[in-house]
SEDOVEX-488238 format. One record per atom (N, C-alpha, C): residue in one letter; chain; atom name; x, y, z. Coordinates in steps of 0.02 Angstrom, whole numbers, plus 50000, padded with zeros to 5 digits. Layout:
# residues N
["A" "A" "CA" [X Y Z]]
...
END
This chain:
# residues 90
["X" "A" "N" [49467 50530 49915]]
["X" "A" "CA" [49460 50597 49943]]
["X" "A" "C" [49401 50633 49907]]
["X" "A" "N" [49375 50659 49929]]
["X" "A" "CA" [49313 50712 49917]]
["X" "A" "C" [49341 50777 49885]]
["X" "A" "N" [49286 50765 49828]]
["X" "A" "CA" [49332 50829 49760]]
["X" "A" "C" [49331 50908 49794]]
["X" "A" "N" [49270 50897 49828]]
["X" "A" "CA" [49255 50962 49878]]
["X" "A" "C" [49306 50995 49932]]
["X" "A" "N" [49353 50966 49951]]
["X" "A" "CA" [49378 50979 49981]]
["X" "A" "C" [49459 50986 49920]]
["X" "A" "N" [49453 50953 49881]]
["X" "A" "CA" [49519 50978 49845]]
["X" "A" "C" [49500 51051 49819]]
["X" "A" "N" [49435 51049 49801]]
["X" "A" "CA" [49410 51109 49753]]
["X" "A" "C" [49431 51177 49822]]
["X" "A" "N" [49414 51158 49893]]
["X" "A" "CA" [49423 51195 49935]]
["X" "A" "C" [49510 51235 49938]]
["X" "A" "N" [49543 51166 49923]]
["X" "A" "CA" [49626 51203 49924]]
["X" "A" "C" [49643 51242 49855]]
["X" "A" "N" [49601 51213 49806]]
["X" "A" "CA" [49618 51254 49742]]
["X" "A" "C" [49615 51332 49754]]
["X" "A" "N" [49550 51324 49785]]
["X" "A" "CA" [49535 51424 49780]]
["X" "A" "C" [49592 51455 49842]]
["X" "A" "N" [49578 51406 49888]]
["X" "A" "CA" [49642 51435 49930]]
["X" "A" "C" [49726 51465 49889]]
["X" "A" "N" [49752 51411 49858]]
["X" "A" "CA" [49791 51437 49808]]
["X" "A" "C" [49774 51492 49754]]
["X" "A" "N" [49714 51480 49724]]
["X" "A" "CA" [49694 51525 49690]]
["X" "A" "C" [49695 51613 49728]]
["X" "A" "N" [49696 51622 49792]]
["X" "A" "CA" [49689 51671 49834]]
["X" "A" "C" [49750 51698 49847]]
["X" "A" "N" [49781 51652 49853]]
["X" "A" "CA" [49876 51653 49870]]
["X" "A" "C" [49882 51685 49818]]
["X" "A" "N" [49887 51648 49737]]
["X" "A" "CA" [49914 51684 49677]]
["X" "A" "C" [49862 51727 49672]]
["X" "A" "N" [49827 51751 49672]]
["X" "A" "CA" [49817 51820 49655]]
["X" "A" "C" [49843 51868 49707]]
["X" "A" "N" [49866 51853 49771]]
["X" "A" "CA" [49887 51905 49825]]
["X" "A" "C" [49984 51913 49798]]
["X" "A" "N" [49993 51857 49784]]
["X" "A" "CA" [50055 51851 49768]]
["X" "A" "C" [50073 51812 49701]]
["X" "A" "N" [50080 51828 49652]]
["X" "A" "CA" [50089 51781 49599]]
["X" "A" "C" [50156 51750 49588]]
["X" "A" "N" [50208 51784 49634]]
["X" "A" "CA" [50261 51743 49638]]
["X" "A" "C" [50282 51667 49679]]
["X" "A" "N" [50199 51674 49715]]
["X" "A" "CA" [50206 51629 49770]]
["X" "A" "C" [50223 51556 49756]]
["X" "A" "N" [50204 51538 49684]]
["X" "A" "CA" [50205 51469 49657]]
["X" "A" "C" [50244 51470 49583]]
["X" "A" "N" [50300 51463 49554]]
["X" "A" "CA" [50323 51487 49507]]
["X" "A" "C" [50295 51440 49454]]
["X" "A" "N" [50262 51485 49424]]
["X" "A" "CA" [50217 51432 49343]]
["X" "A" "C" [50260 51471 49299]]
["X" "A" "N" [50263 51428 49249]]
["X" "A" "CA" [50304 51450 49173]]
["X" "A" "C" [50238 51474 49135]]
["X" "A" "N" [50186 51478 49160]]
["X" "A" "CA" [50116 51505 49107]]
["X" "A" "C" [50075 51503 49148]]
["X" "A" "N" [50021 51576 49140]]
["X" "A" "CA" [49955 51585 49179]]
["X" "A" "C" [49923 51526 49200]]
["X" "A" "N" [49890 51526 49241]]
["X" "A" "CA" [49855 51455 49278]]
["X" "A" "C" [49762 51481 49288]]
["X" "A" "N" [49736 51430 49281]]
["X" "A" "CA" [49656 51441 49281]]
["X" "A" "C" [49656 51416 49348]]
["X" "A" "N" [49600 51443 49404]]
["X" "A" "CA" [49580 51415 49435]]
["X" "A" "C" [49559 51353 49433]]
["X" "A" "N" [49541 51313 49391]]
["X" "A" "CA" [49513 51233 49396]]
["X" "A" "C" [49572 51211 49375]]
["X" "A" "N" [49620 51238 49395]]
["X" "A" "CA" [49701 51192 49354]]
["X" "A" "C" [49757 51195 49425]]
["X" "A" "N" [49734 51215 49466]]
["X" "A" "CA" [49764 51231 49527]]
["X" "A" "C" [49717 51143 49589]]
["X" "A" "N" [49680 51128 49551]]
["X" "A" "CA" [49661 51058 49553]]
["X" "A" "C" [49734 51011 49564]]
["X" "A" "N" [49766 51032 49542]]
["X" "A" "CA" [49820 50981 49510]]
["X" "A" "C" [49867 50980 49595]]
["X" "A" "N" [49860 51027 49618]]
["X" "A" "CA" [49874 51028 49687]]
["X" "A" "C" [49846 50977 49748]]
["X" "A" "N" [49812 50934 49709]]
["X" "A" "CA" [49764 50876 49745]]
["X" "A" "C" [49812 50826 49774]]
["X" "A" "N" [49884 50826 49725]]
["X" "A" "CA" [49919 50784 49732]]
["X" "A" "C" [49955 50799 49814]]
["X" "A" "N" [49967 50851 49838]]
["X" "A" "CA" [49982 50880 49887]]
["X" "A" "C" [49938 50851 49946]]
["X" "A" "N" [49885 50865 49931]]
["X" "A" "CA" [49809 50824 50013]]
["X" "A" "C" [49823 50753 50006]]
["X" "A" "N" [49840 50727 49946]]
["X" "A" "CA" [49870 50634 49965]]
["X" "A" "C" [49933 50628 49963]]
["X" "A" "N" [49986 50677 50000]]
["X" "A" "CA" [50051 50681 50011]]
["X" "A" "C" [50075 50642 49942]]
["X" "A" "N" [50065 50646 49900]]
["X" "A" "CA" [50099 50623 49843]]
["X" "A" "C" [50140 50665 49823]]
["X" "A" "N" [50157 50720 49787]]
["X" "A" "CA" [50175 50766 49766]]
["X" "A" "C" [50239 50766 49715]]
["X" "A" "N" [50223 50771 49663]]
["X" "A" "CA" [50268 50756 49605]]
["X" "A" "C" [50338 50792 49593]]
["X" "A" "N" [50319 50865 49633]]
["X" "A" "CA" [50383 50911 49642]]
["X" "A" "C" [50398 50948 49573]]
["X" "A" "N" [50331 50954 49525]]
["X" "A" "CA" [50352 50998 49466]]
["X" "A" "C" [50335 51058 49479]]
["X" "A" "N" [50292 51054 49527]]
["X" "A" "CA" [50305 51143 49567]]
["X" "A" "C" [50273 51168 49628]]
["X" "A" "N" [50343 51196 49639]]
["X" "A" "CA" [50350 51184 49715]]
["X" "A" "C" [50334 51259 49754]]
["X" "A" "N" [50317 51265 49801]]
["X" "A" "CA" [50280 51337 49827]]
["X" "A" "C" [50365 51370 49846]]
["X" "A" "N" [50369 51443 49813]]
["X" "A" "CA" [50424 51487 49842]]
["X" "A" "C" [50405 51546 49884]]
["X" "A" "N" [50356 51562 49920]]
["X" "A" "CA" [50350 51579 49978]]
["X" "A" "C" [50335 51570 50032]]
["X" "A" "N" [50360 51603 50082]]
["X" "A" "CA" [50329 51571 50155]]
["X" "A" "C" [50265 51536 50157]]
["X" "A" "N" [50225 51567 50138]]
["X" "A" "CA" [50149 51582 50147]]
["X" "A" "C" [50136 51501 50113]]
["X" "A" "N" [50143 51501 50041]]
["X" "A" "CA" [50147 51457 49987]]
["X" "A" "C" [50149 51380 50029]]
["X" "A" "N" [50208 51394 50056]]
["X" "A" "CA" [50247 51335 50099]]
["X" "A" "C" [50190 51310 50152]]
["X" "A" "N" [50180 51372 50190]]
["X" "A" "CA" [50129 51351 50262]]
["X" "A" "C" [50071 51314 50227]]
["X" "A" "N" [50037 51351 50183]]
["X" "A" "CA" [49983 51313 50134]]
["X" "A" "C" [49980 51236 50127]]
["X" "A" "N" [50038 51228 50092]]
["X" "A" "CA" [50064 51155 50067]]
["X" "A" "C" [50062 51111 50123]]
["X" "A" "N" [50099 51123 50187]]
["X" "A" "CA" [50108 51102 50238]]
["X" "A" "C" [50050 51066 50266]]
["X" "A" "N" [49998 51117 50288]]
["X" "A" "CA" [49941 51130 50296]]
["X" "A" "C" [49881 51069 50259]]
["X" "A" "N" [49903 51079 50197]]
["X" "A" "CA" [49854 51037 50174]]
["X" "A" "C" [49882 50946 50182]]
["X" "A" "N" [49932 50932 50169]]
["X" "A" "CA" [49966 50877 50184]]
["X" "A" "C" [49938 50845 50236]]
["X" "A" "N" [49976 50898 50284]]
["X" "A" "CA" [49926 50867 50330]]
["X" "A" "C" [49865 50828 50367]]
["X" "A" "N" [49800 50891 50357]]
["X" "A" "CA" [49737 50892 50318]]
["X" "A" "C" [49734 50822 50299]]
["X" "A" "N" [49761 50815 50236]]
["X" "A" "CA" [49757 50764 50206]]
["X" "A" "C" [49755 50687 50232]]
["X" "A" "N" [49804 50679 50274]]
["X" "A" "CA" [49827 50653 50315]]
["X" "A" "C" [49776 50628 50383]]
["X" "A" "N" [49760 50686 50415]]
["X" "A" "CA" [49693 50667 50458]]
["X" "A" "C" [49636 50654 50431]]
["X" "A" "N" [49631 50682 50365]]
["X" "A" "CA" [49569 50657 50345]]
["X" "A" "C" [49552 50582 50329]]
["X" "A" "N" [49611 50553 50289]]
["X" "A" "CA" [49643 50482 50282]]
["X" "A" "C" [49627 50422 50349]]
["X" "A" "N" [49645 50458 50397]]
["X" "A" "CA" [49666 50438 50470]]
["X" "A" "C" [49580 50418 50491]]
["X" "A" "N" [49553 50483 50509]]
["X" "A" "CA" [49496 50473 50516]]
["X" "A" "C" [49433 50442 50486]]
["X" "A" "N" [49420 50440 50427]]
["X" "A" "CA" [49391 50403 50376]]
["X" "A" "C" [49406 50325 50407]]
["X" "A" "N" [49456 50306 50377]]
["X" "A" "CA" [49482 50227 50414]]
["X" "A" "C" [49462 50206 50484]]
["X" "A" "N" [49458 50271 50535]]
["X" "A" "CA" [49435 50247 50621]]
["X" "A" "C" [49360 50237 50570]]
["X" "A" "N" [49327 50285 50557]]
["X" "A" "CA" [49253 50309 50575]]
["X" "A" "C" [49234 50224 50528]]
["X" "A" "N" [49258 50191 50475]]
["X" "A" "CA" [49232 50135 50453]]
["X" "A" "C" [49230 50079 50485]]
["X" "A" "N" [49314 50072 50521]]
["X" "A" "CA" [49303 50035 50566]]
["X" "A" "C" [49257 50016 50651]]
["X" "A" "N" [49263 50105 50657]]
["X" "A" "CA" [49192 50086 50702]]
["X" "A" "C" [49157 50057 50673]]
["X" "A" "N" [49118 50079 50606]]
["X" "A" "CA" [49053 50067 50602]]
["X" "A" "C" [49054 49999 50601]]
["X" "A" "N" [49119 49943 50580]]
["X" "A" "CA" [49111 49902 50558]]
["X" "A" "C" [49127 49846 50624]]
["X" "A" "N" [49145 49861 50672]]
["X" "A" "CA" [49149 49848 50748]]
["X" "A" "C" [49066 49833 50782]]
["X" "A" "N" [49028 49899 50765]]
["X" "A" "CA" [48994 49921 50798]]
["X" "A" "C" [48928 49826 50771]]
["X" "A" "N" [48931 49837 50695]]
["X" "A" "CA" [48885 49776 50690]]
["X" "A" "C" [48884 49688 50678]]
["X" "A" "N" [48959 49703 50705]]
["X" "A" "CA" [48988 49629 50717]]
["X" "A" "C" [48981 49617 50781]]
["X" "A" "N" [48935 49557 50815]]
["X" "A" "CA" [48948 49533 50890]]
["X" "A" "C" [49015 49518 50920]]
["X" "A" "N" [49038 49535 50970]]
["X" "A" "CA" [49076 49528 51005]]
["X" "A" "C" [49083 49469 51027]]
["X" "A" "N" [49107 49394 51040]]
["X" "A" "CA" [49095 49337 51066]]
["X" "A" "C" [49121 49347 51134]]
END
């Protein structure tokens, strides 16, 4: 996965907790480059040491999973075209 696009969900979270700081329950302040750790979430992995407690939080999570998910999906078509495309057909 492309760090750019994790770095993309970090600030997204980062936007959430500052609108809502209850939205994600941390036992200690969080830095923006530590909201990284949410990466695990875009490769549906997700360890479950903390888990979003608001709606919003939730749709986020959801959201990116997803994301994650088509991005996965697509990557794999777009190689295999390419890799279709310069093999002869018999």
């Amino acid at each position: 996965m492309d760090m750019g696009i994790g770095r993309f969900w970090a600030l997204l979270y980062g936007i959430l907790l500052t609108w809502d700081t209850q939205s994600l329950p941390l036992a200690e302040p969080i830095l923006l480059i530590d909201l990284r750790y949410f990466f695990t979430t875009l490769t549906t992995l997700g360890y479950g040491d903390i888990a979003p407690s608001s709606g919003v939080a939730r749709d986020l999570a959801v959201l990116e999973a997803i994301f994650g998910q088509l991005y996965v999906a697509i990557l794999v078509a777009r190689i295999l075209g390419l890799h279709s495309i310069k093999r002869p057909h018999p």
